[in-house]
C-alpha positions in Angstrom: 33.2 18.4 25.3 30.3 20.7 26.4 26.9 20.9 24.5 25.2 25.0 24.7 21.6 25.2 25.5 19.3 26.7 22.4 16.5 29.4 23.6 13.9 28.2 20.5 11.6 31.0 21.7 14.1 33.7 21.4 13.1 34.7 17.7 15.1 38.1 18.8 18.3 36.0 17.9 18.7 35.5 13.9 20.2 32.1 13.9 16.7 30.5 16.0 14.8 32.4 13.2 17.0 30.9 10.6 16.8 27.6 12.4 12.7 27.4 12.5 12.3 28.8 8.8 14.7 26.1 7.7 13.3 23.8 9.4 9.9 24.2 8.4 11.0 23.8 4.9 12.2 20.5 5.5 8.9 20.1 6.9 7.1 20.5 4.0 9.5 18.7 1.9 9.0 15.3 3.9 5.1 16.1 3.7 5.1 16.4 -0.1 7.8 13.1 -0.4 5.7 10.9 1.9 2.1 12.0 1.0 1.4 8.9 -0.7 2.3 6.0 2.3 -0.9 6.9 4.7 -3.6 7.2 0.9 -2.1 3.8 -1.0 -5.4 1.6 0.4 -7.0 4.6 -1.9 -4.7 4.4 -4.2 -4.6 0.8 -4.8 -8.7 0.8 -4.8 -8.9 3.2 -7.7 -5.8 2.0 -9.6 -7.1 -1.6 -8.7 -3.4 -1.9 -8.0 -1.2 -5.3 -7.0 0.6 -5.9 -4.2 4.0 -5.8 -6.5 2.9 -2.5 -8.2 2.6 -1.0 -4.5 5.6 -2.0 -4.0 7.1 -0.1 -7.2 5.9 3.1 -6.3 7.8 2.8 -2.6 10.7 2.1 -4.6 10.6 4.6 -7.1 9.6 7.5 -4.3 13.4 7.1 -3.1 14.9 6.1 -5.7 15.8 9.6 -8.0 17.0 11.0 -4.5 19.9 9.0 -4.5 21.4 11.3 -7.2 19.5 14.4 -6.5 21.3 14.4 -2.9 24.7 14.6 -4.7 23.6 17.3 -7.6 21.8 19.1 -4.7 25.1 19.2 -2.3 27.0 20.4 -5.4 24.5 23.2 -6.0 24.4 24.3 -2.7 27.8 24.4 -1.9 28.0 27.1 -4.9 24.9 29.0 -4.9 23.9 29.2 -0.9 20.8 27.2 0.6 18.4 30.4 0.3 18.3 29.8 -3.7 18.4 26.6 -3.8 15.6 25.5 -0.7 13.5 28.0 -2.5 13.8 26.9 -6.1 13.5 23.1 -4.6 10.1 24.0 -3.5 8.7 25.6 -5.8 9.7 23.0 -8.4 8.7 19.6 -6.3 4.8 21.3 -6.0 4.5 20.5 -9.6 5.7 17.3 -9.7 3.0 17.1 -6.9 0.3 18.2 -8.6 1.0 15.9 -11.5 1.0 13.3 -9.1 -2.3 13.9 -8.0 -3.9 13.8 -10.9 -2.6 11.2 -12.6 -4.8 9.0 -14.0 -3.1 5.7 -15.2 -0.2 4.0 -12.9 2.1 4.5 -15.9 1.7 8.5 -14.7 1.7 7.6 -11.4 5.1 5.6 -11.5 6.1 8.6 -13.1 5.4 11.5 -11.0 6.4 9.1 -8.0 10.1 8.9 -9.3 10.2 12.5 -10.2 8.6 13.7 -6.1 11.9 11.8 -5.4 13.9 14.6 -6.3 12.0 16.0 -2.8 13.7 14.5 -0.5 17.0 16.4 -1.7 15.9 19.4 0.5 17.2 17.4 3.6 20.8 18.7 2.2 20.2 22.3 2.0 19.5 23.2 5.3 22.3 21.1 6.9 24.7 23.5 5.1 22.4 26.2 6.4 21.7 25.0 10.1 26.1 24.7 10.4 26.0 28.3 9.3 24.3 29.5 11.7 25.3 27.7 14.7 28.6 27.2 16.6 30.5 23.7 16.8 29.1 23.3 20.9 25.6 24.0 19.6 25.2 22.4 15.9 24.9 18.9 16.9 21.6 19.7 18.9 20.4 22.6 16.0 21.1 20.0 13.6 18.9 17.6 15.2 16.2 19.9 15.8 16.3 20.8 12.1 16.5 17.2 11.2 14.1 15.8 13.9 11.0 18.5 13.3 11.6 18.3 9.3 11.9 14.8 9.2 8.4 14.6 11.4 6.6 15.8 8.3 6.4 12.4 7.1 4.4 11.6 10.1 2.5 14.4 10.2 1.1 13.8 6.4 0.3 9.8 7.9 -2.0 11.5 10.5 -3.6 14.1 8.9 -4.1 13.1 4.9 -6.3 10.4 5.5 -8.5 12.4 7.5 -8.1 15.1 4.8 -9.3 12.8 2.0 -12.2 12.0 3.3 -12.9 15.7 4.6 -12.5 16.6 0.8 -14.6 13.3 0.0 -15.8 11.5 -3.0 -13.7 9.0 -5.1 -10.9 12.1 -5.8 -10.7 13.1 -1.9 -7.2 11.4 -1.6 -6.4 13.5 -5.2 -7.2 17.0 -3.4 -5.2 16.0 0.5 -1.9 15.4 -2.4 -2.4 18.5 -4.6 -2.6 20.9 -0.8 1.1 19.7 0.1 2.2 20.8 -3.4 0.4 23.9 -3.0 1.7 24.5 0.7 5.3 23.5 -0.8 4.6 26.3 -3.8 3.7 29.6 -1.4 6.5 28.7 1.1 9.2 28.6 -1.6 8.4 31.9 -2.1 8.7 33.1 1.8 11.8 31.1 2.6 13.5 33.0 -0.1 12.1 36.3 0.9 13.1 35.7 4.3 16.4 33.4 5.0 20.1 34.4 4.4 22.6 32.4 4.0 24.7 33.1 6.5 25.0 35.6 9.9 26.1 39.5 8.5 30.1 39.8 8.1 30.5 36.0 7.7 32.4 34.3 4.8 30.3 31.7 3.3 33.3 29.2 2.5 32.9 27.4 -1.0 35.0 24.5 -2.4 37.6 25.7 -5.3 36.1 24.0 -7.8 32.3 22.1 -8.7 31.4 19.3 -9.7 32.6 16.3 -7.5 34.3 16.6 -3.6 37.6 17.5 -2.8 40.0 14.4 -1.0 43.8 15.0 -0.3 45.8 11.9 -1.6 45.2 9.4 -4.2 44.2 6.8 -1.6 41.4 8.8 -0.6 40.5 8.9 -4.6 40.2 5.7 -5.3 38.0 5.1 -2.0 35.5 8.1 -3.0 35.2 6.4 -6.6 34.4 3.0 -4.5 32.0 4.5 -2.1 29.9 5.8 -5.7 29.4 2.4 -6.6 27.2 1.2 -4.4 24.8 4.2 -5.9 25.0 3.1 -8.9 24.5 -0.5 -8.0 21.0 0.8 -6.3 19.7 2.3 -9.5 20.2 -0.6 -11.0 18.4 -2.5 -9.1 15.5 -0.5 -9.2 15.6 -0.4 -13.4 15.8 -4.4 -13.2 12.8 -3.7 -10.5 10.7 -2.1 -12.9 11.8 -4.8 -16.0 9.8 -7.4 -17.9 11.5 -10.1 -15.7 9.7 -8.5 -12.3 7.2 -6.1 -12.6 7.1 -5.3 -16.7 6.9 -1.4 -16.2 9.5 -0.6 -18.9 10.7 -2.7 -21.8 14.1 -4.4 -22.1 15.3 -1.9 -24.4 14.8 0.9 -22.2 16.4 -1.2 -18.8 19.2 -1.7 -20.9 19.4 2.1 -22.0 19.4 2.7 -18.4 22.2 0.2 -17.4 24.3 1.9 -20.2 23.3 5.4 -19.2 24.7 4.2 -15.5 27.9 3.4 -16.9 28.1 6.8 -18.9 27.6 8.5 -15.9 30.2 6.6 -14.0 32.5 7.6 -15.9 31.4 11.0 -16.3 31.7 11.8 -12.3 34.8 9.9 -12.5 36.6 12.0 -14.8 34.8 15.4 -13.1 36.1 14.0 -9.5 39.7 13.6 -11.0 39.8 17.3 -12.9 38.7 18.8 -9.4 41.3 16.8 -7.2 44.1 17.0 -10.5 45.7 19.9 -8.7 45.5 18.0 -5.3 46.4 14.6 -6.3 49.9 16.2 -8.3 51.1 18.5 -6.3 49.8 17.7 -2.9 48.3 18.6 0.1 49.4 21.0 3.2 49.2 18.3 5.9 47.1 21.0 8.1 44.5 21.0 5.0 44.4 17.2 5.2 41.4 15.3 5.9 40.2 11.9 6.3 38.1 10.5 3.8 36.9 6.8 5.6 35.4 9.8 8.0 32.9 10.3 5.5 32.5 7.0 4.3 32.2 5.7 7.8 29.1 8.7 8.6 28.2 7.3 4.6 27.0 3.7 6.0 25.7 4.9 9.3 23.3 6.8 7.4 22.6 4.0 5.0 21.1 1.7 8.4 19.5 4.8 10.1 18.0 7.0 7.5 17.8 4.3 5.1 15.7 1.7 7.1 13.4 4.7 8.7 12.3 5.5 4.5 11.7 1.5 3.9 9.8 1.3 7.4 7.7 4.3 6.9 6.8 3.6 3.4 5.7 0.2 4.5 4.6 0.4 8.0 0.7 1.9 7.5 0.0 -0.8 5.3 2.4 -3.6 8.0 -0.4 -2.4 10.3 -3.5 -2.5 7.9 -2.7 -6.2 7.2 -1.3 -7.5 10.2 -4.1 -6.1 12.8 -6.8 -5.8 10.0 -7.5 -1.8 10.5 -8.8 0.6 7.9 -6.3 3.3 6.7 -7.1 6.0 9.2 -6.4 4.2 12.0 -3.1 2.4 10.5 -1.8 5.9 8.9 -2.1 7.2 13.2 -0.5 4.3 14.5 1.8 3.9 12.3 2.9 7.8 12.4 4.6 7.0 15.5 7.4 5.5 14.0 8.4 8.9 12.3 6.4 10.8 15.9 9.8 10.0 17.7 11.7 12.4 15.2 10.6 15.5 17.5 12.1 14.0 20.6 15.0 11.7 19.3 16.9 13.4 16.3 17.5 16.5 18.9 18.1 13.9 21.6 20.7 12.5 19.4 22.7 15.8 18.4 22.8 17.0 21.6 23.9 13.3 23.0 26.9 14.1 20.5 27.4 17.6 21.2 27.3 16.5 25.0 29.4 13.0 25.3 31.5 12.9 22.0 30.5 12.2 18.4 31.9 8.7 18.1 30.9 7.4 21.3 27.3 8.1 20.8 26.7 6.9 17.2 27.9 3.6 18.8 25.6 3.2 21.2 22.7 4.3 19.2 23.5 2.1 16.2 23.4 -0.8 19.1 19.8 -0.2 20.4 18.9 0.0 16.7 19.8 -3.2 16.6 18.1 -4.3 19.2 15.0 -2.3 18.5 14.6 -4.0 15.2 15.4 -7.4 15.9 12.1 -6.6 19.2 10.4 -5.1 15.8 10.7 -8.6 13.7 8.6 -10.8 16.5 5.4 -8.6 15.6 2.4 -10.3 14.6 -1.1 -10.5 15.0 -0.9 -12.1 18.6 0.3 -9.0 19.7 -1.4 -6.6 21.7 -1.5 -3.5 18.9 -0.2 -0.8 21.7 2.3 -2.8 22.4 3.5 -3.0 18.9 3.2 0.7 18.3 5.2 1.1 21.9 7.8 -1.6 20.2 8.1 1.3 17.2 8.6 4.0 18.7 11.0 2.8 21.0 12.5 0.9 18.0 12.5 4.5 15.9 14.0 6.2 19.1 17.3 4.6 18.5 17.1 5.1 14.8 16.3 8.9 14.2 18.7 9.7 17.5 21.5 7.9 15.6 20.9 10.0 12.5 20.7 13.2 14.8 24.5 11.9 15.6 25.7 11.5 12.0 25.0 14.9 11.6 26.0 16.4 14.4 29.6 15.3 12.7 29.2 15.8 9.0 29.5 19.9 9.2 32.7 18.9 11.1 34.4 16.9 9.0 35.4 20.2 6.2 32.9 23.5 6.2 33.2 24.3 2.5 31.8 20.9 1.6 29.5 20.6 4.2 26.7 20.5 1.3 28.5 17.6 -1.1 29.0 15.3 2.4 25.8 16.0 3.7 24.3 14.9 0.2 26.9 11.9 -0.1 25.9 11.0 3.3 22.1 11.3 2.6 22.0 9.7 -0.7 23.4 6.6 1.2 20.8 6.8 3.2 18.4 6.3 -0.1 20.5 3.5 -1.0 19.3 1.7 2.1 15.9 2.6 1.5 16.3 1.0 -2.3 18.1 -1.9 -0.5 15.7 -2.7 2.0 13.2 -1.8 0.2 13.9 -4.7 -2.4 14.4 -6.9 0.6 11.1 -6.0 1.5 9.8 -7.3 -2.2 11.4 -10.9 -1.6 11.0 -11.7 1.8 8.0 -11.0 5.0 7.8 -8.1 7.2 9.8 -10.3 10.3 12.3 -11.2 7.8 12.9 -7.4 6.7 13.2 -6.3 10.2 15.6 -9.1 11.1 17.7 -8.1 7.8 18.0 -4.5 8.9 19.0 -5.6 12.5 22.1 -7.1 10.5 23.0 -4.3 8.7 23.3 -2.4 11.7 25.2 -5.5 12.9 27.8 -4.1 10.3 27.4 -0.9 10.7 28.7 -1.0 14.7 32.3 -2.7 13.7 32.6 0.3 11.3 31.8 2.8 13.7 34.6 1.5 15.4 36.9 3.1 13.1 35.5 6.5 13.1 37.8 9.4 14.6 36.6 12.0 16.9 36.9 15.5 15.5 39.4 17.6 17.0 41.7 20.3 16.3 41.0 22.8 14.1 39.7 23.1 9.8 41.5 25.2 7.2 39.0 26.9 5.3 40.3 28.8 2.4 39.0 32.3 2.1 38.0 33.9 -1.7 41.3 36.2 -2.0 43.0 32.6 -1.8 44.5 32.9 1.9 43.4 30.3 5.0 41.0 30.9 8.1 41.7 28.4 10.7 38.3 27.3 12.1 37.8 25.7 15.5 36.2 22.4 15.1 34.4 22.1 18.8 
C-alpha cells in the first residue's frame, strides 16, 4: 500500500478547497462544544457552583451527541454534507447564545446538553472529506480534517480566557461564549454558499433506504442491535447522574420518563433497522455486496478509547492542572491546550501512517502507546515538574488523536453509501466513552481515571486483533438500480 502526498496550498485543485472549508467547520464546531472547559473557574465563581455540579455540565456537554451522531449520519447520507454542515451551524449558535446567557444552572444544564448536539458536525465532513479524496489519499485528508477541526477545542482553551478578561467585568466569560456562536452563525452561511458535495460528474452514492444501516445476514442484525445497547446504557447513566440519588437535577418522575422513553426508542430503531434490512435479511445478499459488520464494531470500540478518553481528558484537564499545580485559569486553560495542540500533528500523522503501512497494523500500535501514555499520565502529581507533565500530555495525546486519525482512515472504506451512518455509529461510541469515563471520573481521582482508561485500551488491542484489512473492491449501487464496482485502495 502506497500513501499520495496532499499539496494543501494548491487551492487551484477543488478537493484542497473542499478539504480546508470543511475543515474549518469542524473547527468552529469543536470551538462552540468545548467553550465552556478553559471559563468553568468563572463559571463556578458566578454560579457559586460544586464540585459535583461541574461535573454535570462535562457530562451533559457529551452526552446528547451520542444520539445526534446517529440522526446526523442518517441525515447526511440522504441530504449531502453541504445542507446539513450548514444548517448544523447555524442552529448550534443559538443554543450558544442561550448558553451564555443563562442565568440559573438549571439554564445552564440546559443549554449544555443541547450545545451537545455540536459535536455531530464531526460526521458530516467525513462523508464529505471521502468524497473528495481517493482511497491512497483519504487516510491522511481525513486526518487533516479530523486533526485541525478537532484542534478547535484547544484553540478556544488558549484564547477564551484571554478573551474574557479582554471583554472584562463579571459577564466577560458571557461575551468570549456568545463570539463562537456568532462565528459558528456567519460561517454556516459561507460553507453552504461555497462547498459541494461532491467533485462535477460524480455519483453521490446513497443507501436504499433511511432510517437505520444496512448489514447483509441475520448474524450481522442481531450484532448491530447489540452494539446500540451500550448507547442506550450511557444515557442512562447520565439521567441516574442527574437524579435525586446523585446530583438532584431532575425529579424521579422525570428519570423514570427518561428510562421508559429509552426503551421506546429501542424499540423504535429496532423495528426501523429490521424494515430497512427486511428485504436483505429474506432474500439475501450477492456475496460481492457482502460486508462485515464486527468491521464496524471493531472501528466502534477503538473510537470509544481514543475519541472517547480525549472528550473526558479535555473537559477535565484545565481544571486537573488548576488544582494539582495551584494555577489560575489562564495559565491552566494554555497548558492544558496541549493535550488537544497534538491534534494538528498527530490525527494527519495517523491517516497517513494508515494510508502508508496498512490500516490494521497501525491502529494496533497506536492503541499500544495509548496505553502506555496514560498509564505515564496516572503518576502525575504535584511533585512533578509542570513541563514535564504537559510533555507527559502531549506525548500521551500523540498516541491518542493518531489512533483516531487511523479509525478513520478505514471507516470510508468499509461501504461508501454509509459512510455517514458508520462514521456517526463510530463517533457516537466515541461519546459513550466520554459518558463512561466521564462518570469514572465522578467516583474515583484523576490517577485512578487515567489508569482506568489505560485498561480500556488494554481491551481495546485484543479487539483490534480481529479487524480485517480492506481489500478488494465495494459494490455501490447507482440511482437507476445497477452496480459501480469501486476500488477500495
Amino acid at each position: 500500500m502506497s500513501a499520495e502526498r496532499i499539496n494543501l496550498l494548491d487551492f487551484s485543485k477543488p478537493n484542497i478547497k473542499t478539504l480546508h472549508l470543511t475543515w474549518f467547520a469542524f473547527f468552529i464546531t469543536f470551538v462552540v462544544w468545548f467553550n465552556h472547559a478553559p471559563l468553568l473557574a468563572f463559571m463556578k465563581e458566578a454560579f457559586d457552583l460544586t464540585s459535583q455540579q461541574v461535573k454535570a455540565l462535562m457530562i451533559l456537554n457529551v452526552a446528547l451527541t451520542i444520539p445526534a451522531r446517529i440522526v446526523i449520519g442518517i441525515l447526511v447520507d440522504k441530504f449531502g454534507p453541504r445542507l446539513i454542515y450548514s444548517g448544523l451551524l447555524i442552529l448550534c449558535s443559538f443554543a450558544c447564545f442561550g448558553f451564555a446567557f443563562a442565568d440559573s444552572y438549571e439554564q445552564l444544564a440546559l443549554f449544555r446538553f443541547l450545545m451537545g448536539f455540536t459535536g455531530a458536525g464531526f460526521v458530516i465532513g467525513i462523508r464529505m472529506v471521502g468524497e473528495w479524496f481517493s482511497a491512497k489519499q483519504v487516510g491522511l485528508a481525513e486526518g487533516i480534517y479530523g486533526g485541525w477541526g478537532n484542534f478547535g477545542s484547544a484553540a478556544a482553551a488558549m484564547s477564551l480566557p484571554t478573551l474574557a478578561m479582554l471583554y472584562g467585568g463579571d459577564n466577560g466569560w458571557r461575551y468570549a461564549i456568545a463570539s463562537t456562536g456568532a462565528l459558528a452563525f456567519v460561517y454556516g452561511f459561507i460553507y453552504y454558499w461555497n462547498a459541494r458535495n461532491t467533485p462535477k460528474g460524480s455519483t453521490y452514492f446513497k443507501p436504499k433506504k433511511s432510517g437505520g444501516l444496512e448489514v447483509t445476514s441475520w448474524r450481522d442484525f442481531y450484532f448491530l442491535l447489540a452494539m446500540n445497547i451500550p448507547m442506550y446504557i450511557a444515557l442512562s447513566v447520565l439521567a441516574w447522574k442527574l437524579s435525586p440519588t446523585n446530583l438532584n437535577l431532575i425529579s424521579d418522575t422525570f428519570v423514570n420518563s427518561i428510562y421508559l422513553g429509552l426503551v421506546v426508542l429501542f424499540i423504535f430503531q429496532t423495528w426501523s433497522i429490521y424494515n430497512v434490512n427486511k428485504e436483505n435479511l429474506t432474500s439475501g445478499v450477492p456475496e460481492m455486496m457482502r460486508y462485515k459488520f464486527k468491521q464496524v464494531a471493531i472501528l466502534d470500540w477503538a473510537y470509544f478509547v481514543t475519541f472517547g478518553s480525549e472528550l473526558a481528558v479535555v473537559s477535565m484537564l484545565p481544571l486537573f492542572f488548576m488544582e494539582t499545580f495551584e494555577l489560575d485559569a489562564v495559565k491552566a486553560g494554555m497548558l492544558a491546550s496541549g493535550f488537544a495542540f497534538m491534534n494538528l500533528l498527530a490525527r494527519p500523522t495517523g491517516g497517513f501512517l494508515s494510508d502508508k503501512f496498512g490500516r490494521k497494523q497501525s491502529l494496533m500500535v497506536l492503541i499500544a502507546g495509548l496505553a502506555a501514555g496514560y498509564l505515564l499520565l496516572s503518576q502525575i502529581d504535584s511533585t512533578w515538574n509542570i513541563w514535564l507533565a504537559v510533555a507527559s500530555t502531549m506525548l500521551c495525546s500523540f498516541f491518542v488523536q493518531a489512533g483516531e486519525g487511523a479509525v478513520f482512515a478505514m471507516v470510508p472504506l468499509v461501504q461508501r453509501r454509509m459512510t455517514g451512518q458508520i462514521a456517526g455509529m463510530a463517533g457516537a461510541y466515541g461519546n459513550v466513552g466520554a459518558v463512561t469515563f466521564l462518570t469514572v471520573l465522578s467516583f474515583v481521582d484523576a490517577s485512578q481515571f487515567f489508569m482506568v482508561i489505560a485498561g480500556a485500551a488494554g481491551i481495546c488491542f485484543v479487539l483490534t486483533t480481529f479487524l480485517e484489512e480492506p481489500s478488494g473492491q465495494m459494490v455501490e449501487i447507482l440511482p437507476d438500480g445497477s452496480v459501480q464496482l469501486i476500488d477500495a485502495h
